[in-house]
Structure formats: C-alpha cells, structure tokens
C-alpha atoms as a printed R data frame, in Angstrom:
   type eleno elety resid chain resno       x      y       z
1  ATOM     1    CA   UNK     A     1  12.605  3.462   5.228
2  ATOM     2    CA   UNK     A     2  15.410  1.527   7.096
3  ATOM     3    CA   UNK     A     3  12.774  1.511  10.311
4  ATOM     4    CA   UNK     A     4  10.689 -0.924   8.062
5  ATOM     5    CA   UNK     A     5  13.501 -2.934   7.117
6  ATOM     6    CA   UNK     A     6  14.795 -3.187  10.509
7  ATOM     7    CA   UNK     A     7  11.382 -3.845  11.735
8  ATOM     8    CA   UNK     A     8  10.809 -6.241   9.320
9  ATOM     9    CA   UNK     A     9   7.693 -4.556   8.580
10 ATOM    10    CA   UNK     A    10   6.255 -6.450   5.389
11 ATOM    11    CA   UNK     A    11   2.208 -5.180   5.118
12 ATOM    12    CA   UNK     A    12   1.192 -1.556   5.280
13 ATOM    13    CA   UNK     A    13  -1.839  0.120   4.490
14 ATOM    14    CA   UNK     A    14  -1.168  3.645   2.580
15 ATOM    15    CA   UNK     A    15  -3.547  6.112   0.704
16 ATOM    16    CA   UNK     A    16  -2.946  6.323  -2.933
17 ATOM    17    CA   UNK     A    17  -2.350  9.746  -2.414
18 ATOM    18    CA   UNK     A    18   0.916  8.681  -0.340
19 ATOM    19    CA   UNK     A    19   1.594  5.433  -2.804
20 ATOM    20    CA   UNK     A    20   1.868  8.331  -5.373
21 ATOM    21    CA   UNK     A    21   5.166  9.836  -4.074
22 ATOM    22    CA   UNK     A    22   6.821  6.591  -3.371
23 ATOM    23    CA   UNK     A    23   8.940  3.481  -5.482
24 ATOM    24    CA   UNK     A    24   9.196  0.195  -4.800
25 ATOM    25    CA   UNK     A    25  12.704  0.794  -4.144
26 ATOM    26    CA   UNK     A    26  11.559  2.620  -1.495
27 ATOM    27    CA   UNK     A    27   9.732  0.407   0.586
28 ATOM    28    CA   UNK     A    28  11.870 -2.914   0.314
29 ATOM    29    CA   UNK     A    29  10.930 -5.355   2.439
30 ATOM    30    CA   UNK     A    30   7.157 -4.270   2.440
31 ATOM    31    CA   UNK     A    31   5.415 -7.754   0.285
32 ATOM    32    CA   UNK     A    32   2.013 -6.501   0.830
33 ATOM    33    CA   UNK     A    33   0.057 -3.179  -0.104
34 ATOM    34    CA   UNK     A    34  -3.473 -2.789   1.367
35 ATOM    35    CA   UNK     A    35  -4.638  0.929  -0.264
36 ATOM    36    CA   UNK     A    36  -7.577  2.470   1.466
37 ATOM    37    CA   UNK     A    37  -9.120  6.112   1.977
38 ATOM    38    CA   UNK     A    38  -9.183  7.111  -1.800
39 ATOM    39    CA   UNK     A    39  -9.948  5.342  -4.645
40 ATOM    40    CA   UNK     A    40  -6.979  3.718  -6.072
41 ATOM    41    CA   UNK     A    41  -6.213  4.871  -9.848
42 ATOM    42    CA   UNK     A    42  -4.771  2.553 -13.149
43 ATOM    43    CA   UNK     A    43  -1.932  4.344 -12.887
44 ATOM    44    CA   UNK     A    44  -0.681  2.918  -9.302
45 ATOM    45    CA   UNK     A    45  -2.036 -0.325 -10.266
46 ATOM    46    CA   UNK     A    46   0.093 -0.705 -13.039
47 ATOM    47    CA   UNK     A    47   2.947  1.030 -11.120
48 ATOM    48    CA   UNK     A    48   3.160 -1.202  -8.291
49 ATOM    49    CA   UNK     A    49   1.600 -4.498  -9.248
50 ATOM    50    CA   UNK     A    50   5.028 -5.713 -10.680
51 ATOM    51    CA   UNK     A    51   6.429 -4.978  -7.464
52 ATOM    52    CA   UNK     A    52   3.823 -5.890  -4.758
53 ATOM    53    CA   UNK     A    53   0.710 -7.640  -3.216
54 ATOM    54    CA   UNK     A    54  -1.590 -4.726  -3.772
55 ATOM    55    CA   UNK     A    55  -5.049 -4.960  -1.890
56 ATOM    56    CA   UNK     A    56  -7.841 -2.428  -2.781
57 ATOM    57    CA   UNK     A    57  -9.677 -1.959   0.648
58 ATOM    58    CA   UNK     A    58 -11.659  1.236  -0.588
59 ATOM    59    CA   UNK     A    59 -15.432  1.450  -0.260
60 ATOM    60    CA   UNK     A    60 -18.236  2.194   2.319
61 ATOM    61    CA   UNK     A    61 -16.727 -0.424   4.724
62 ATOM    62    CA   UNK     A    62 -13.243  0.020   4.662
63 ATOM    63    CA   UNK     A    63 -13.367  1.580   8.218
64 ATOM    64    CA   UNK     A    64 -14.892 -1.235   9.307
65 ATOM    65    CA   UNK     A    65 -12.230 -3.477   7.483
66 ATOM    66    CA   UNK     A    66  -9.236 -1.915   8.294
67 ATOM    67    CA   UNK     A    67 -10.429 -1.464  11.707
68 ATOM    68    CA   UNK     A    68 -11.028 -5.518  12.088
C-alpha cells in the first residue's frame, strides 16, 4: 500500500469480498470507502466504520453510479 500513500490516494471503491482480507492499517491514508458489487455484511460495517467513511453503493444502479 505505499503506492496509495505516495499517491495520496484517499477514496477507493473495493468489493466486500476484498474489504474482507484487509485492516485499516493497511490502507492508511485512504478517508473514504465506497463498497460496491456485493452486498456489504454487519460484520465489515462494524469492522471498518471506526476507521473510515464507508459508502454502500450496492444495488441495481450501482453500475450506473460508480460509472458517473
């Protein structure tokens, strides 16, 4: 993850699937979470919420959305 911080990358939109396998230690410097192409469980709610902006972009439009 040092390409993010040295990017200064501070959004990124993930699957939960991906979110899963990750800490927030891990993506320092990312402030914002959009999660999109799965549902997003409690679990990684409660996981990252602490940590992050977490946007749920899941649903019938989120192609659209994330697209835009």
């Amino acid at each position: 993850m040092n390409f993010v911080h040295s990017q200064k990358i501070s959004i990124a939109t993930l699957p939960p699937s991906f979110l899963n396998n990750l800490s927030p230690q891990d993506v320092i410097g990312i402030e914002t979470i959009v999660v999109a192409g799965e549902a997003l469980s409690t679990d990684l709610v409660e996981k990252w919420r602490q940590n992050k902006f977490l946007i749920t972009a899941y649903g019938p439009t989120e192609s659209t959305v994330c697209a835009s």
